[in-house]
C-alpha positions, 0 to 999 in steps of 0.5 A: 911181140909182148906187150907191156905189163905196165900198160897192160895193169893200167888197162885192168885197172882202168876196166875194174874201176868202169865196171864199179861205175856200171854197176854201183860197187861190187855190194849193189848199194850205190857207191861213191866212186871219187866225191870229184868226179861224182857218184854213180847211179845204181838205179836208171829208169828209161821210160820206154824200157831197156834192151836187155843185153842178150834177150834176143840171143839167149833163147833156149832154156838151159835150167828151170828153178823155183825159188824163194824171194822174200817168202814168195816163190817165183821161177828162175831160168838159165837162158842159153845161147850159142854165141854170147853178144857183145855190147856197149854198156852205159855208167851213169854218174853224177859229177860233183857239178851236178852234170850227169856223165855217161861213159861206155864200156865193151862188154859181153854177155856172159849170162842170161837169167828170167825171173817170174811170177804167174808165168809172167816175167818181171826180170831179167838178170844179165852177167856181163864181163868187160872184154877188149877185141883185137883187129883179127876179132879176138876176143879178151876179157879185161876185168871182172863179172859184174851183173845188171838187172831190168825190171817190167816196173809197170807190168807192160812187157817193157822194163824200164828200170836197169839196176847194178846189183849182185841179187834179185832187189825187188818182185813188182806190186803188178806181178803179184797181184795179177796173172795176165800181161803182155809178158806173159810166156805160154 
């Protein structure tokens, strides 16, 4: 049995323009996607803080790095894990109406990164890539990387910011100034 390519590019079409909403264009900046149906957010603030896709998963640290954000060196680590989660991720756009639209997208984590200071992490990095599951559960992926990241804004374990962009955006105030919090890792 083949499939159609026409309705095969619409599918890819369709993903390539959700994962632009998901992540607020390919550069990080907020985009306009259509002034019709409105612009997406790059930045969503969930004041009792986001699950981060894969968190649970990812556990086993696979790579250790210190690296320089804006002068201060902090600790990347490439998490590992041996089956990658699917998730639903949420778009957020505000319609011309001024009504806020949420969509869904079928993703999988691809990758985990932790980022911290002090030995206190104030992010995680998470690449996702949309995919689509047939009824035997086979997966395909559908469309392009995209990543989001989650911010512990307050220094409080919970992360409460979830920003679409392609690199690191920000080290919170609390991260610098202290070297204890309940996110702390031994």
């Amino acid at each position: 049995m083949r499939k159609n390519p026409i309705k095969r590019i619409e599918f890819c079409v369709l993903t390539m323009i959700a994962a632009l909403l998901l992540c607020g264009g390919a550069s990080g900046q907020s985009s306009v996607v259509d002034s019709s149906k409105g612009q997406s957010l790059r930045r969503v603030i969930r004041k009792n803080g986001w699950r981060v896709p894969g968190r649970d998963e990812f556990k086993t640290v696979l790579k250790s790095e210190v690296i320089n954000f804006a002068g201060t060196e902090i600790v990347r680590k490439t998490l590992q894990a041996t089956d990658k989660p699917l998730i639903d991720a949420e778009g957020y756009t505000i319609a011309s109406d001024g009504q806020l639209v949420i969509s869904q997208v079928l993703c999988e984590v691809q990758d985990v990164f932790s980022y911290e200071l002090n030995g206190s992490v104030f992010a995680y990095e998470t690449r996702l890539v949309l995919v689509s599951v047939d009824m035997h559960g086979n997966r395909e992926r559908t469309g392009a990387m995209f990543n989001l990241w989650y911010y512990d804004d307050e220094g409080n374990g919970r992360f409460e910011s979830r920003v679409g962009a392609t690199e690191l955006q920000k080290i919170p105030g609390w991260a610098k100034l202290k070297n204890n919090h309940p996110n702390k890792r031994n």
